[in-house]
C-alpha positions as CSV (number, residue, x, y, z in Angstrom):
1,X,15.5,-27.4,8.3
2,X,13.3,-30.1,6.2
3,X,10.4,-27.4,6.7
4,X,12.3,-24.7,5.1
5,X,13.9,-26.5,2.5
6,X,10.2,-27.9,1.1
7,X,8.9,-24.2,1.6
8,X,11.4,-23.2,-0.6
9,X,11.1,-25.7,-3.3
10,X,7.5,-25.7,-3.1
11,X,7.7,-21.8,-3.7
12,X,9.7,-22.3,-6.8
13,X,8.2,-25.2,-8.1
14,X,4.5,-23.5,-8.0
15,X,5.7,-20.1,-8.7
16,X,4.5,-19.1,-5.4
17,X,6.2,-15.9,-3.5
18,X,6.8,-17.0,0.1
19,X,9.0,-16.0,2.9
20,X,10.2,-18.5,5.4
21,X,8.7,-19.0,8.7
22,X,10.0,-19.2,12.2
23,X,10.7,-23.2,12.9
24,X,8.1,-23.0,15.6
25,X,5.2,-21.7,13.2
26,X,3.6,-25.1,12.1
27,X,1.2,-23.7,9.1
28,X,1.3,-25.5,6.1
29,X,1.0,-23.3,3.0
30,X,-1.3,-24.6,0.2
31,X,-2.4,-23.3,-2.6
32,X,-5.8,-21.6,-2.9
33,X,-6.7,-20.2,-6.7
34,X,-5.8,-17.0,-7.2
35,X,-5.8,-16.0,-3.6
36,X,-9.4,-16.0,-4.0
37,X,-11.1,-19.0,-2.7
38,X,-14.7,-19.3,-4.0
39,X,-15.1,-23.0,-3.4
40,X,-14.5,-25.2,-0.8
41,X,-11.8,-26.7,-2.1
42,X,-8.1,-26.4,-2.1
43,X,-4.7,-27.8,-4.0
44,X,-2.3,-29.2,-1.2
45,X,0.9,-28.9,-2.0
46,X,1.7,-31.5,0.5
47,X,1.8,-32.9,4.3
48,X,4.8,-32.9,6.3
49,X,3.9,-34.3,9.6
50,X,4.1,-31.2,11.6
51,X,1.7,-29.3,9.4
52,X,-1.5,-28.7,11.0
53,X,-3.0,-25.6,9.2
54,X,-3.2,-24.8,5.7
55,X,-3.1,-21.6,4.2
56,X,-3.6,-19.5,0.9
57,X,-0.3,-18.0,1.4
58,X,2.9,-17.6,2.6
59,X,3.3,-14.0,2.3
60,X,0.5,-11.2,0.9
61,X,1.0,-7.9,-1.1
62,X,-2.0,-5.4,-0.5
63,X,-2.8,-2.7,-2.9
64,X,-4.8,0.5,-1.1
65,X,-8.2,0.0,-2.6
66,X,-8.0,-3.7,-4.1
67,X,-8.4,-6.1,-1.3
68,X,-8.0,-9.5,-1.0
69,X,-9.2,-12.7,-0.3
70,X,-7.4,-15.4,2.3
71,X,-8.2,-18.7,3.0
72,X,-7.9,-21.1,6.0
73,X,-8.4,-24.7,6.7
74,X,-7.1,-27.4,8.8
75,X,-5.3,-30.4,8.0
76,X,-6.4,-33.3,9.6
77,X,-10.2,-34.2,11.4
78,X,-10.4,-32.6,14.9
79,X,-11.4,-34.3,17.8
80,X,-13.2,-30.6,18.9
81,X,-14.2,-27.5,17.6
82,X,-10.7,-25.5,16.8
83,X,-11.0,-22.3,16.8
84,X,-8.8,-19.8,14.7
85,X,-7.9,-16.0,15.9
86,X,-6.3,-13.9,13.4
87,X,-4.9,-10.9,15.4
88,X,-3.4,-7.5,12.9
89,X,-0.5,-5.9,14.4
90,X,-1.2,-2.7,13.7
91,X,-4.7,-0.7,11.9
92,X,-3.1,-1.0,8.8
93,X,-4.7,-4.2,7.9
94,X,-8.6,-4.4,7.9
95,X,-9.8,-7.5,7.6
96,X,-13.5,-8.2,6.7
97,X,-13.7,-4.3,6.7
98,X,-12.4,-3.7,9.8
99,X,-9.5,-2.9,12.2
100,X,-11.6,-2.4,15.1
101,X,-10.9,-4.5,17.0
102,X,-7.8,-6.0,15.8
103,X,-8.9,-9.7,16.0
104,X,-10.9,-11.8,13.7
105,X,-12.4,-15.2,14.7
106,X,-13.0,-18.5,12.8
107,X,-14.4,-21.9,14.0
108,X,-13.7,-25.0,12.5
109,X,-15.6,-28.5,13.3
110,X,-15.1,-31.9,12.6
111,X,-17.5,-31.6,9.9
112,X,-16.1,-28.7,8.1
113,X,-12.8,-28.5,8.9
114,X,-11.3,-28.9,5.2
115,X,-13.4,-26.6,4.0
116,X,-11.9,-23.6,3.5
117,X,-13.0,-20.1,5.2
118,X,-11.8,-17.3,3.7
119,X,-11.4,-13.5,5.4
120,X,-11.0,-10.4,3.3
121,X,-7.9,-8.4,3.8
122,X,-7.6,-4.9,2.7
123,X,-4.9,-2.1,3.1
124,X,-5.7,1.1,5.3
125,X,-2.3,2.7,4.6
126,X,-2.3,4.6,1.5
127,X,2.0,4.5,1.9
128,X,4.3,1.5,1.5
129,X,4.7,-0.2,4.8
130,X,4.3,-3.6,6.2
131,X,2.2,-5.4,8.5
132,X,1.4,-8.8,9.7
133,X,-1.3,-11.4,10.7
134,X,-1.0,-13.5,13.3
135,X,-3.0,-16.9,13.2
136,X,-3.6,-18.9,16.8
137,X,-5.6,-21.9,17.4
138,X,-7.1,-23.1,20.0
139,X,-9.3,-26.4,21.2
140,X,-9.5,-28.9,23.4
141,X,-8.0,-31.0,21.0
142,X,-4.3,-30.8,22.0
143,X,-3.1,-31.5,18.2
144,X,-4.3,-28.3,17.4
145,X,-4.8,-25.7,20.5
146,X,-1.4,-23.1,20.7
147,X,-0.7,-23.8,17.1
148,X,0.3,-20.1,15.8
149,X,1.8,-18.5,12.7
150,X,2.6,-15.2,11.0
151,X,2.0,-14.5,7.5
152,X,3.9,-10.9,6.7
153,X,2.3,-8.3,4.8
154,X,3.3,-5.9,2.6
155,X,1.4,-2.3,1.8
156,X,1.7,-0.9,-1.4
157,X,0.0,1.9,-3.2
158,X,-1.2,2.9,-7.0
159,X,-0.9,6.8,-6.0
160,X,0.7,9.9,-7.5
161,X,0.0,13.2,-5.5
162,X,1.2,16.4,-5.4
163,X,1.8,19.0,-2.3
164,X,-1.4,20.3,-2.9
165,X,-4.6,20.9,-5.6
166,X,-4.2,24.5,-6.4
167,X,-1.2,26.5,-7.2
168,X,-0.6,30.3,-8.4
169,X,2.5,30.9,-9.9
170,X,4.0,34.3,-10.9
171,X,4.1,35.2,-14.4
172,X,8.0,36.4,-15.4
173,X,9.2,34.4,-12.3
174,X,10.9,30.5,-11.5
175,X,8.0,29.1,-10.0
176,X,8.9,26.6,-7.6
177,X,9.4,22.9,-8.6
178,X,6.5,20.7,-8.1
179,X,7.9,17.3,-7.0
180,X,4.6,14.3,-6.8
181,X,4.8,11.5,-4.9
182,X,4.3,8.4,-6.7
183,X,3.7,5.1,-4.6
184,X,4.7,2.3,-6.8
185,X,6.8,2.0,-9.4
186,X,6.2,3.7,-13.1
187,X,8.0,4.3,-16.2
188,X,6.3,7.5,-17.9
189,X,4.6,10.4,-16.8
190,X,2.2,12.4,-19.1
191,X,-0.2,15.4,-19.3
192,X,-3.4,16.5,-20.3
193,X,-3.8,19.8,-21.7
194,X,-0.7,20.8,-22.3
195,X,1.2,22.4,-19.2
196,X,1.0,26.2,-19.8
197,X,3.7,28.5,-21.9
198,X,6.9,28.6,-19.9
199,X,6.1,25.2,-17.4
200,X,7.1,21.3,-18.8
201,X,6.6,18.1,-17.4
202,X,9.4,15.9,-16.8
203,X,8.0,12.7,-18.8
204,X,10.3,10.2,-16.3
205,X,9.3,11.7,-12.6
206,X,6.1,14.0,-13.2
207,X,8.2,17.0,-11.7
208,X,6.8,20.2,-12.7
209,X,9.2,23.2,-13.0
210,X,9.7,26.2,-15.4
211,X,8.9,29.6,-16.0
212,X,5.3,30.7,-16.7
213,X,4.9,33.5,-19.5
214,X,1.7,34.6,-19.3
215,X,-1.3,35.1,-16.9
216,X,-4.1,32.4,-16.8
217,X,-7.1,31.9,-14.9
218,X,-7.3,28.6,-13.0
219,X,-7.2,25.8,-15.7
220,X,-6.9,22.1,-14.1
221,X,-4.1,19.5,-15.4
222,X,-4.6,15.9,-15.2
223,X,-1.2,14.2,-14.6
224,X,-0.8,10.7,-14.8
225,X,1.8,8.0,-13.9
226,X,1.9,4.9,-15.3
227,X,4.1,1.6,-15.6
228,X,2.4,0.3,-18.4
229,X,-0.3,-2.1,-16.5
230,X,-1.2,0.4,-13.9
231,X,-2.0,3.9,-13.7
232,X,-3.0,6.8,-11.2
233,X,-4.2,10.4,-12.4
234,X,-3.7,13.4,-9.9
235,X,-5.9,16.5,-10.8
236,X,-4.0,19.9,-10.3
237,X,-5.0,23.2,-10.6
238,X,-2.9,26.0,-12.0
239,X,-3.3,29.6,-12.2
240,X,-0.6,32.1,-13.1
241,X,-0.8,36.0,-11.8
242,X,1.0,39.0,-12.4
243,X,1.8,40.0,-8.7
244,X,1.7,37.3,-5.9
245,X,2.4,37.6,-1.7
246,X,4.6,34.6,-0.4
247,X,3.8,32.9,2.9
248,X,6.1,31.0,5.3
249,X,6.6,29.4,8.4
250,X,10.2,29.9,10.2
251,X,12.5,27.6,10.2
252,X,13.6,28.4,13.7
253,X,11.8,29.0,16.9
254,X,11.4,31.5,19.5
255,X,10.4,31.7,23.0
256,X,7.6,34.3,24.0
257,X,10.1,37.2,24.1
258,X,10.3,38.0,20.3
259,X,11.3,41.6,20.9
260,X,14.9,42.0,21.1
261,X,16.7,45.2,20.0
262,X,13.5,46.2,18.3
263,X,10.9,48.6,19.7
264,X,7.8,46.2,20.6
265,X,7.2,42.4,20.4
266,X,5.4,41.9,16.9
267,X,8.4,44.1,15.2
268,X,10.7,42.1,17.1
269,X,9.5,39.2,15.6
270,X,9.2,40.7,11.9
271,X,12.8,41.4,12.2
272,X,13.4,37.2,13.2
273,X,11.3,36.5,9.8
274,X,13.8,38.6,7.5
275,X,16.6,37.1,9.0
276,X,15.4,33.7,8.7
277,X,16.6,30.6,6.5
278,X,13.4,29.8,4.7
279,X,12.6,33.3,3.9
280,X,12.7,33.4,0.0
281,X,15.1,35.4,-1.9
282,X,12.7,38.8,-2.5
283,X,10.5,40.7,-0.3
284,X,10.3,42.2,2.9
285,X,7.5,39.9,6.2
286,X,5.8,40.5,9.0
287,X,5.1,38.3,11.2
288,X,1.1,37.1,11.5
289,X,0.5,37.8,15.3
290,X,-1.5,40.5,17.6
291,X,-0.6,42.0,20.9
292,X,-3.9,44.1,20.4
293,X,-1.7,47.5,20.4
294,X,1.2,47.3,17.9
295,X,-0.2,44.8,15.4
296,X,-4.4,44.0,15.6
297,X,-6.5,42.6,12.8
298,X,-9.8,43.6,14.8
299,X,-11.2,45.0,17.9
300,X,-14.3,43.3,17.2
301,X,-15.4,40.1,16.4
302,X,-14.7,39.5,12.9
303,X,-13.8,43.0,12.5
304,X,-17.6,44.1,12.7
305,X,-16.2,47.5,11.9
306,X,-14.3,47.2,8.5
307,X,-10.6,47.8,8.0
308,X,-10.4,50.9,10.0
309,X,-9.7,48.0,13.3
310,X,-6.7,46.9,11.3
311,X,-3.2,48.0,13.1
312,X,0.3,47.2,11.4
313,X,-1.8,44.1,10.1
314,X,-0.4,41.7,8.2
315,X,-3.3,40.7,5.3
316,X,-4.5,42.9,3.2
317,X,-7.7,42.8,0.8
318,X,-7.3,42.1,-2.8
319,X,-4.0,40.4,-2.4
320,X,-3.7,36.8,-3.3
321,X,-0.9,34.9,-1.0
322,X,0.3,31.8,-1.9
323,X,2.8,29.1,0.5
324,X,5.8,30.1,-0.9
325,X,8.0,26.4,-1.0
326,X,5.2,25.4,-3.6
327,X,3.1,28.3,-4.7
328,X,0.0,26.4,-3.1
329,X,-3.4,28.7,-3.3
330,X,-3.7,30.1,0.4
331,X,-6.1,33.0,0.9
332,X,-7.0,36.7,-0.8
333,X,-9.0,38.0,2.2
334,X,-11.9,40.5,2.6
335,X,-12.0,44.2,2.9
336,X,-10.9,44.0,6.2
337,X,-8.0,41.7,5.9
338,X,-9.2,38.3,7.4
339,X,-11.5,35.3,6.6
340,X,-14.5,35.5,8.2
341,X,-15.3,32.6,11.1
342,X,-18.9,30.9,11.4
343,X,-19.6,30.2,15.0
344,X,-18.2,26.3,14.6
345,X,-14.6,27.7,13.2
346,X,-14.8,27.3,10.0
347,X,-14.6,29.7,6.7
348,X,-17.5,29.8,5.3
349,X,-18.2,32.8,3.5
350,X,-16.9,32.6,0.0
351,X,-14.1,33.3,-1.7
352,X,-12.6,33.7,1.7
353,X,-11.4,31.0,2.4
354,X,-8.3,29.4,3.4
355,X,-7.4,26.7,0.4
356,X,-4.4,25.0,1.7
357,X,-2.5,24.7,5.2
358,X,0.1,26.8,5.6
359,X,2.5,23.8,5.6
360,X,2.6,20.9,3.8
361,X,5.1,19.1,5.3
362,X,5.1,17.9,9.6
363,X,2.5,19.7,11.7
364,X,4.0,23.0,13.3
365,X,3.1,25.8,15.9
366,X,3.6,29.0,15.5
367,X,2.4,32.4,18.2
368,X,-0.3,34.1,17.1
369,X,-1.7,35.8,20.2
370,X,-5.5,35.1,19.1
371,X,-8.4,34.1,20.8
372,X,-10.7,31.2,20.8
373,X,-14.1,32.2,19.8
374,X,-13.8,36.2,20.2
375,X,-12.8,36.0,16.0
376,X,-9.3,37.6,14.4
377,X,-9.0,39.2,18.4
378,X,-6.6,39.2,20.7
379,X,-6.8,36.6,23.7
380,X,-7.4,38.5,27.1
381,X,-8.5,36.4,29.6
382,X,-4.7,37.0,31.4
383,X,-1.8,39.3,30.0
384,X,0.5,36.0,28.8
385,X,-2.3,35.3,26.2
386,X,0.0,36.9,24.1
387,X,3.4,36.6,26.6
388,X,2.8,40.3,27.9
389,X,2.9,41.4,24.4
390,X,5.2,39.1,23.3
391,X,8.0,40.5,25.6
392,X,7.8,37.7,28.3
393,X,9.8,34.3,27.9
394,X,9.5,33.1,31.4
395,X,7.9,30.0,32.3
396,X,4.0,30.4,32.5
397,X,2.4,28.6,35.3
398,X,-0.6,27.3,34.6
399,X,0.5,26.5,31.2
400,X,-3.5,26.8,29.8
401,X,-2.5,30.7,30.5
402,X,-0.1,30.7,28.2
403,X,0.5,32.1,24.5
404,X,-1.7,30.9,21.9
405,X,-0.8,29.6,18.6
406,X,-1.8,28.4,15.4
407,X,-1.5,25.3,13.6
408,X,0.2,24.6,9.8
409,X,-1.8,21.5,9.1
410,X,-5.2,23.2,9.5
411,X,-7.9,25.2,7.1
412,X,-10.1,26.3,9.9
413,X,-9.7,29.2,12.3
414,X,-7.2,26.2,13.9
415,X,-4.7,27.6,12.1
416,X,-5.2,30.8,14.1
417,X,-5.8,29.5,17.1
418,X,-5.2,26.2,18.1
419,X,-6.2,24.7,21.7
420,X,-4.9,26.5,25.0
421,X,-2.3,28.3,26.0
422,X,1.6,27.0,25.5
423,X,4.3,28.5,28.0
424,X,5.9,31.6,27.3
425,X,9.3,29.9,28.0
426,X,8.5,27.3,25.2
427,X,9.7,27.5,21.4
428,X,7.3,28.1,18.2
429,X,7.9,29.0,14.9
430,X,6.3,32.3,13.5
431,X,4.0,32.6,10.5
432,X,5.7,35.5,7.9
433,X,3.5,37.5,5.3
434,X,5.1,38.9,2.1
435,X,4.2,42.7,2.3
């Protein structure tokens, strides 16, 4: 009780912010200049007698991309070298640069024991969280060895960030509202050029929202959030198009039989995406899946024979689709309706390319039918590649033989295909194009 009582007046009386301790932690909290020791020196506050480590502080705030400097010392002349651990509880922290691993020694000796070591902490989190670091001694000297504390710390971030980097809104049309993420606390919101006819800036949260008048190649808009002392800019680009195809992932999901009362799997499954709850308010989808006979993007790899492999596909050349919760830039393919694939996965052959993920939000699977390195084809190898055209919701056994997917959080051909095969009997969402 005497601890926590002097904690707290010394916290008020130096205009320290500290947090209390557990009764067992026996660190004594000093004061170190600025939280930046660059001498070997250091202002104690004061002894009580079961103080037997000091530190800089009681409690730290980290800001992603400024780090800091703590210091350590120890109270009274060893009769050993002591030895200090500072363990992170989580790869959060970095300290001297590093999480890896997640300890951090420092020896003290009789001759430099109150001199004061300091360790640089750092935020790896770019979100508001919390951590901690633990500090343990240990010696031969039995005043000092299992003498431990925790000093708490909190994560912050100067950060304002949008869904994405590139958006394509419909001229005539609501375009959909773009709500940043702003990581500490800010007062105003402004932009530079001026957003264009039709769009505003609301000045308070930096939410986008309006409707576009006329049609603009890509211009880029600096928007920054500020409280004042600090600032963050976010760079967005924004184009605005007569005629745009919307893109979405379900929001519920289906085993491997996506046919129902509809004549073959893939129109099955076109018939889930019009009836589902995140399909917007206008146009008729497809869903973007082969079964090699009803619905094929190519035949061969990378659709080495032009459009005439296409089948029912989904795509089409000269068409720009955008996500359609954020009008996010996705893809305006080639003459054959895909992006071409390099032999490593990726799009590489300009303008195709895919500019976003297809979801911006928590990373999600959806049936696709496709193969692995046999580009924009359908997956062979066994029948429930694609769940026997996507007619087959029975368990698949091994799984690996299963139906392949795609993945929203990728830009590569990942988001085609993604690793091996997932059961037949299991749920995915679907991926619906705006025809």
């Amino acid at each position: 009780m005497r601890i926590h009582l002097l904690v707290s007046f010394l916290c008020s009386l130096w205009m320290v912010s500290c947090n209390q301790v557990n009764p067992r932690d026996e660190l004594l909290f000093t004061l170190i200049n600025g939280l930046n020791p660059t001498t070997t020196t250091s202002t104690t506050i004061a002894i009580p007698t079961t103080a037997k480590i000091n530190v800089s502080s009681a409690s730290v705030t980290l800001t992603y991309g400024t780090p800091q400097n703590f210091g350590i010392s120890l109270v009274k002349l060893p009769t050993a070298n002591v030895t200090i651990t500072l363990t992170f509880t989580s790869s959060k922290l970095q300290v001297n640069g590093s999480n890896s691993p997640l300890t951090n020694v420092l020896t003290f000796t009789p001759a430099n024991y109150n001199v004061v070591q300091a360790v640089n902490l750092a935020s790896a989190t770019q979100i508001i969280d919390s951590s901690s670091l633990s500090i343990t001694a240990t010696s031969t000297d039995t005043y000092y060895n299992g003498v431990s504390g925790s000093i708490p710390i909190t994560h912050r971030n100067v950060n304002i960030v949008y869904t994405g980097s590139s958006f394509i809104f419909q001229e005539d049309v609501v375009a959909p509202t773009l709500t940043p993420t702003i990581s500490f606390s800010h007062t105003s919101c402004s932009v530079a050029p001026a957003l264009p006819n039709g769009l505003s800036l609301n000045t308070s949260t930096c939410v986008i929202s309006g409707t576009p008048a006329d049609p603009q190649v890509a211009t880029t808009y600096t928007i920054t959030a500020t409280n004042g002392s600090e600032s963050d800019g976010e760079n967005i680009s924004i184009r605005i198009e007569p005629t745009v195809y919307k893109v979405f992932i379900t929001a519920a999901t289906f085993g491997g039989n996506l046919q129902g009362a509809a004549a073959n799997g893939p129109a099955g499954a076109d018939l889930k995406c019009n009836a589902d709850t995140n399909k917007p308010a206008t146009g008729t989808y497809k869903a973007m899946l082969t079964d090699g006979t009803n619905r094929r993007s190519c035949s061969s790899d990378n659709c080495g024979g032009g459009v005439g492999e296409n089948i029912d596909w989904v795509f089409q050349s000269g068409r720009i689709y955008i996500r359609a919760n954020d009008s996010a830039s996705l893809l305006s393919p080639n003459a054959a309706g895909i992006l071409p694939v390099d032999g490593s996965g990726n799009f590489t052959t300009n303008p195709y390319n895919l500019n976003h993920s297809f979801d911006s939000g928590t990373t999600k699977e959806f049936w696709t039918g496709f193969a692995q390195t046999n580009y924009w084809q359908e997956a062979t190898a066994q029948t429930q590649n694609s769940c026997n055209d996507w007619t087959d919701g029975t368990n698949t056994s091994p799984t690996s033989d299963g139906g392949r997917v795609g993945a929203s959080n990728s830009t590569n051909y990942g988001a085609f295909r993604n690793g091996s095969g997932r059961s037949c009997s299991a749920t995915y969402y679907l991926l619906c194009v705006e025809q």
